[in-house]
N, C-alpha and C positions, 0 to 999 in steps of 0.2 A: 901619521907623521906630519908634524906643520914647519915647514920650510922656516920659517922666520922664526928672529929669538924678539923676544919683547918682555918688556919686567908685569909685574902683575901687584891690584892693590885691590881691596875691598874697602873701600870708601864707609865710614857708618853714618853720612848724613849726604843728602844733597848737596848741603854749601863743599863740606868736604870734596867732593869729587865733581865740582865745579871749580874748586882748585887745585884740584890734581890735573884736571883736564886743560884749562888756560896755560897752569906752569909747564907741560910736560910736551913736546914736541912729538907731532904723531900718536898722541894721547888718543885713545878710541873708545867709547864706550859698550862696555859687554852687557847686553840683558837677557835677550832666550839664546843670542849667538847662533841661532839658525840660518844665517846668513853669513856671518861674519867670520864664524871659526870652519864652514869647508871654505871658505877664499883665502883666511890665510895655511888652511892646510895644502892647496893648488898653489899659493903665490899669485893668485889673483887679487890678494890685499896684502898691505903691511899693517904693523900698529908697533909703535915705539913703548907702549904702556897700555895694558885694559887697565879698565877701569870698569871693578864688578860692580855692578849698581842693584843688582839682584835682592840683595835683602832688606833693599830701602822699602818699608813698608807704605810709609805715607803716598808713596804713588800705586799704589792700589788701588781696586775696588771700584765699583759704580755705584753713584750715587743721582738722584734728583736733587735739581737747584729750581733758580726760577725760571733760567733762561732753557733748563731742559735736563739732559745728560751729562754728566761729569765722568769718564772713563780715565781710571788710573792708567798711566803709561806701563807698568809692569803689572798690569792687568792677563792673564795669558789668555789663547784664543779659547782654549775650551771655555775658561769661564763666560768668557763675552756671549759665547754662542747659545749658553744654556743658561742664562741671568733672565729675570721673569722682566724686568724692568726693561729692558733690551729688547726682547721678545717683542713685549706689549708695543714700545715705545721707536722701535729705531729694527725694524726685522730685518731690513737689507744689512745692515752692519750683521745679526746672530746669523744670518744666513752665507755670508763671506767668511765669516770666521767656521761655521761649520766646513764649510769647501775645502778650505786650507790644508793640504797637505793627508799627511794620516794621526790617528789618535798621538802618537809618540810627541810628533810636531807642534801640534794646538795644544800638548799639556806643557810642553817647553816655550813655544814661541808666543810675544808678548806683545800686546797692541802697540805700543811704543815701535818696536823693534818691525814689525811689519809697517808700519808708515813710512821708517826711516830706511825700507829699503829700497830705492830710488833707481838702483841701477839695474834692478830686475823685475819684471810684473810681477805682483802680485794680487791678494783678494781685496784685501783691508780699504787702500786707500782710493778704490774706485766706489763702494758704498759708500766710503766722508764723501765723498766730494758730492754721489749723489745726493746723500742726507742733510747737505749744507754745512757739513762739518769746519769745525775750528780746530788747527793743532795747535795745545799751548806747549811752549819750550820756555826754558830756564836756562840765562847766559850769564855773562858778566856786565849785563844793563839790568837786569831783572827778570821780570816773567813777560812773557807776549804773545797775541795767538796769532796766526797765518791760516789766511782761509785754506782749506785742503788741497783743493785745486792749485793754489801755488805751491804749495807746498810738495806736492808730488814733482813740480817741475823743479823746486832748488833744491829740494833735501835739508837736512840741518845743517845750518853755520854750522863751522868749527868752534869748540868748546860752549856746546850747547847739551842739552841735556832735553829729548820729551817728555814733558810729563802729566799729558792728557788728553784727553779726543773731548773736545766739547760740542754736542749734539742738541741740535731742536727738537722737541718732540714732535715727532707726526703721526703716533697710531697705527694701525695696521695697514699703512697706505706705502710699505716701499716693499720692495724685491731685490732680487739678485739671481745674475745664472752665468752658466759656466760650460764651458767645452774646454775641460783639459789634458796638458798632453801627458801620455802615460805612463812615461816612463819617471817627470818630475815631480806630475801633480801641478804645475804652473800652469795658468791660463793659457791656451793658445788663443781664446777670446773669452772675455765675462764682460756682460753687461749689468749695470745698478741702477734703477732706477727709484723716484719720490715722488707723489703724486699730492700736490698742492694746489690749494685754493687758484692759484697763478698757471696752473697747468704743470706737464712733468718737468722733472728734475732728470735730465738722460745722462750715464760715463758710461764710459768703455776704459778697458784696457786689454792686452793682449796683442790685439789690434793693431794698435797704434802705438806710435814711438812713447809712451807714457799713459799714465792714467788721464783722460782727458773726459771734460767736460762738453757733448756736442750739443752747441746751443743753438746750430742751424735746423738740427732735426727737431729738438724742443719747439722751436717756431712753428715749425712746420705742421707740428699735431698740436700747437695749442689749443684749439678749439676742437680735436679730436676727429675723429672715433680712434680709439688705439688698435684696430684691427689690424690684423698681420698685413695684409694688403699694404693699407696705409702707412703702416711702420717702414715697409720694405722700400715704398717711394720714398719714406722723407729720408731714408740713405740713397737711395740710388742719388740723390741730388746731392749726396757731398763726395765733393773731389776726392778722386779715388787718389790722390797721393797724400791721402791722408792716411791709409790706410796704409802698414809695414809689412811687405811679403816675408815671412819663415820660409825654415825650410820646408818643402813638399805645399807651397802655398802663393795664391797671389793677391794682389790688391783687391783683384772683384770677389776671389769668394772669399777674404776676409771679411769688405764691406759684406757682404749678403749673410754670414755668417752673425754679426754684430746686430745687423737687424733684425734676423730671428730670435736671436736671443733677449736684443731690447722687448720685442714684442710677446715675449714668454715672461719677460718678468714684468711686463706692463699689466697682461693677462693674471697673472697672480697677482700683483696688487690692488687690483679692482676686485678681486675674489675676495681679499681677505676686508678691504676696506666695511 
């Protein structure tokens, strides 16, 4: 049962339901709705108008450019996670999207729709940020990207539209990992990391109030070794109120938790590299 009344449209183009979305007050946009329709089922969200964006094809697919990867915004997870190009090319991304939830989940929910959800951890947008991701969005200026990492902290304008994940290649040099909790499937901690010429790429979320980027612990093993030892110091050294206690949980063994995990997926990407 979904508490709220709201009218409904199926948009047949972008421009379309970028103007359905400007014109319409409380306009929301629906794509795997794995998020959006149990919160208006709770009354944890409203929407005045969905706005089904579902059968816009042109935001599909992955493709190679120059600058790297092009991920359609209604890309869903399972594909991302089982795309060869992806695999080869961006592994912490197929490897967040494999985590994600259960089979039902990743074949509904859609790379778009996991960036854009902001108000609760998820897998997706702690591997962009590792991966140096770009989110591009579609408004009423045009098209724009926002590095990942901002992006997890504003979320999408109103009457915007995602419609892509733009990725550098890096090879088989990134990871991801995950302690989640059991009953959601939601991280209580994941770590992403990307291992470049400049040294690693480290996020977390779970953890922390958002998907963040820690660039004090990147410092701190730039010049390495990534042993778990090592990994474990360069957290112990960031302010433990960085760290958000859950329930049955605190600051120290979240940080200690995030380090083990950075340093598992640091350990797999020197494996695969």
């Amino acid at each position: 049962m979904i508490l709220t009344e709201f009218d409904y449209v199926r948009p047949g183009g972008l421009d379309e339901a970028l103007t359905l979305l400007a014109g319409t007050r409380g306009a929301r946009v629906l794509a795997g709705g794995q998020s959006l329709l149990p919160d208006l089922r709770t009354g944890a969200d409203r929407a005045g108008l969905l706005v089904d964006i579902r059968r816009l094809e042109e935001l599909r697919g992955v493709e190679r450019t120059a600058e790297g990867l092009r991920i359609g915004a209604l890309t869903s997870l399972a594909e991302l996670a089982a795309h060869p190009l992806v695999l080869a090319e961006a592994p912490e991304l197929a490897a967040a999207a494999r985590a994600n939830g259960d089979p039902q989940v990743r074949n509904l929910g859609t790379v778009g729709g996991n960036l854009a959800a902001t108000g609760r951890a998820t897998d997706l947008p702690v591997a962009a940020i590792a991966a140096g991701g770009l989110v591009e969005r579609a408004g009423p200026g045009g098209r724009s990207t926002v590095p990942a990492e901002e992006f997890a902290e504003s979320g999408p304008p109103a009457g915007t539209v995602v419609t892509a994940l733009l990725v550098p290649p890096a090879g088989p040099s990134g990871a991801f990992e995950k302690t989640a909790d059991r009953a959601t499937r939601y991280p209580v901690c994941a770590a992403a990391v990307r291992i470049t010429a400049d040294g690693p790429r480290i996020a977390v979320t779970g953890a922390t109030a958002r998907a963040l980027r820690l660039r004090g612990v990147e410092d701190r093993l730039r010049r390495g070794p990534y042993t778990t030892d090592a990994v474990l110091a360069a957290f112990r050294a960031e302010p433990r109120e960085l760290f958000v206690p859950g329930r049955g949980t605190s600051a120290e063994y979240l940080g200690h938790l995030a380090g083990v995990l950075t340093a598992r997926a640091l350990a797999r990407a020197q494996a695969l590299a």
